[in-house]
C-alpha positions in Angstrom: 15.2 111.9 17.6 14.4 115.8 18.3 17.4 117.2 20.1 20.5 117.3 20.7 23.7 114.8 21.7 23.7 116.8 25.2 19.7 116.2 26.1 20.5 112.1 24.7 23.3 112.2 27.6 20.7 113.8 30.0 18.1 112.0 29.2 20.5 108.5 29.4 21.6 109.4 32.6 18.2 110.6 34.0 16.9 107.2 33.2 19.9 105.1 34.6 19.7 107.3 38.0 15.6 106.8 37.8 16.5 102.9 37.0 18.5 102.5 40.2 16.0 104.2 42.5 13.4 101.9 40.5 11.1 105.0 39.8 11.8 105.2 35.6 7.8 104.8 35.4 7.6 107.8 37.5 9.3 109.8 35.9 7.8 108.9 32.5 4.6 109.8 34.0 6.4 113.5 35.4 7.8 113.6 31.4 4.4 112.9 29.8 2.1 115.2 32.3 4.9 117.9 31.1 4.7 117.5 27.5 0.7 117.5 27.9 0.6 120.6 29.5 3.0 122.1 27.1 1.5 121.1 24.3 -1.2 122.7 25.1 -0.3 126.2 26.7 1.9 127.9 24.4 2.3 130.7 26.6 4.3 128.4 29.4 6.5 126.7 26.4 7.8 130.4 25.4 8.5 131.3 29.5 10.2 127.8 29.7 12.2 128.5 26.4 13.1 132.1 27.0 16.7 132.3 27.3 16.3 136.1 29.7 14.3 134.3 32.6 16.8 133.0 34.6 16.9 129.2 35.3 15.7 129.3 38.9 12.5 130.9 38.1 11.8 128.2 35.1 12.5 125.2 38.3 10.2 127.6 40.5 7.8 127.0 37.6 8.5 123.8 37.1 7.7 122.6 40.7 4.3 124.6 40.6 3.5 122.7 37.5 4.2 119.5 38.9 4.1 119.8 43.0 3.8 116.0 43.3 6.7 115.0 40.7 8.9 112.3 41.8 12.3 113.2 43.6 14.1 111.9 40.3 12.3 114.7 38.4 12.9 117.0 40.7 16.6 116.1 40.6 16.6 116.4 37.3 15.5 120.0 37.3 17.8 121.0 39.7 20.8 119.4 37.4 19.4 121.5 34.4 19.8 124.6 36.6 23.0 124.1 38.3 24.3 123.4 35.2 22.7 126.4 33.0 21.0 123.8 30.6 17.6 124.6 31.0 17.2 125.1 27.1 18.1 121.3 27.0 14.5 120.7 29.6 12.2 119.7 26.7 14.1 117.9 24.3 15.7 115.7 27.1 11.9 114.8 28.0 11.0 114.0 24.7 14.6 111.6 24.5 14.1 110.2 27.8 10.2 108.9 26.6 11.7 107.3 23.2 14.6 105.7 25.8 11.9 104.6 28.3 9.6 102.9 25.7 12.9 101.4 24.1 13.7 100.1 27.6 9.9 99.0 27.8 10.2 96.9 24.3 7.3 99.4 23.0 8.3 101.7 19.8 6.2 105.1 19.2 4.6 104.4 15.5 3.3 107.8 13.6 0.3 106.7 11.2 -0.3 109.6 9.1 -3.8 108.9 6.8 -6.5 111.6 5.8 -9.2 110.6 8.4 -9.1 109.4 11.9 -8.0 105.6 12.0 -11.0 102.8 12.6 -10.1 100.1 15.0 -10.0 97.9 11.9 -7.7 100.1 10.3 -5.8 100.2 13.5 -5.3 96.9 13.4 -4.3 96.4 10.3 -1.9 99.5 11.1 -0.5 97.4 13.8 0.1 94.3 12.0 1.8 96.1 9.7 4.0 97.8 12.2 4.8 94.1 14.1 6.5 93.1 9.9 8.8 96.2 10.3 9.5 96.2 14.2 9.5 93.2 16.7 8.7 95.8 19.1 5.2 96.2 20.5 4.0 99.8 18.7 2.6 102.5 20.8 0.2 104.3 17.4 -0.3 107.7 16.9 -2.3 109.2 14.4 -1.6 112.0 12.6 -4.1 113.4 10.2 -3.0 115.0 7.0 -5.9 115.0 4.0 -3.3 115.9 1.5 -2.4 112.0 1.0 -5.9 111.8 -0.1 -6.1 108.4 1.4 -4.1 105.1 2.7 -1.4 105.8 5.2 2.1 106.2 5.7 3.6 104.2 8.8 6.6 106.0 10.4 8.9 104.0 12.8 11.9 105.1 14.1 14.0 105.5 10.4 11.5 103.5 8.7 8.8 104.2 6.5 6.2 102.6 4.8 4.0 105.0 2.5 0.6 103.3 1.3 -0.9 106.5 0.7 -2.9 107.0 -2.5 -0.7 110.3 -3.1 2.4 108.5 -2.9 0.5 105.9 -5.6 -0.4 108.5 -7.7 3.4 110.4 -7.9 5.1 106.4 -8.9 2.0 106.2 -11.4 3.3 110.2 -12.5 6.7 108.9 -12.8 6.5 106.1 -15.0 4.6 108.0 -17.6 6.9 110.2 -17.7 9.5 108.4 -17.9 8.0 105.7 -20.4 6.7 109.0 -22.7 3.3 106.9 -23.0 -0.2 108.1 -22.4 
């Protein structure tokens, strides 16, 4: 988990307060239309992670981003500024989605093959995923052509690597090892 111990403590207490007041979907929606729009405007990830703009002006930002954000978000801001932690705003997000989906019986599974994933390979993806989690996995694909082809399945601390790369280094390995050709 990207972070630190602080944003898991924020992020464990953001969901028990959102719990109570029954709005932890809510706020997982706030969380995820955040990390979209971070993701894809640099330019407001470097204001919100510059340490010289002073807190107050990253919660004015914050609420322009998201004017119809739950009163839990908005809570949540405010207890990031109050308490000077605004550094901790984006890893807390990305803790409190993990916690949510946790909470939701759903884990986040990163497939990493060398073209886009088929809905057959999908599948078999996913069935794959259900042997090392009993948790109902939430895909995302990562493309990387260097494994050349296959996958490898990431969840949580788990891996399983069926990539033809990875097949090729054991195949590397034990020729060199055995001194055969």
């Amino acid at each position: 988990m990207k972070g630190t111990r602080a944003s898991l403590r924020y992020a464990k207490a953001t969901l028990a307060y959102a719990q109570e007041a029954k709005a932890a979907q809510l706020v997982a929606d706030d969380f995820t239309s955040l990390a979209h729009l971070l993701s894809e405007n640099e330019e407001l990830y470097s204001a919100l992670e510059n340490r010289m703009l002073p807190a107050s002006k990253k919660e004015e930002i914050l609420k322009q981003l998201l004017p119809e954000a739950s009163e839990q978000t908005q809570q949540f801001f405010k207890l990031l500024v109050q308490n000077n932690r605004m550094e901790l705003l984006i890893p807390t997000c990305e803790s409190y989605l993990l916690l949510y989906a946790d909470y939701q019986g759903e884990v986040k599974a990163t497939v990493t093959s060398a073209v886009v994933l088929s809905p057959e390979l999908e599948e078999k993806v996913l069935l794959e995923a259900k042997k090392l989690s009993d948790k109902k996995a939430i895909l995302e694909n990562i493309i990387d052509p260097s494994i050349i082809g296959g996958y490898i399945l990431k969840i949580g601390d788990m891996q399983y690597d069926a990539s033809i790369a990875q097949q090729l280094k054991s195949i590397k390995t034990t020729l060199t090892k055995t001194n055969s050709i």
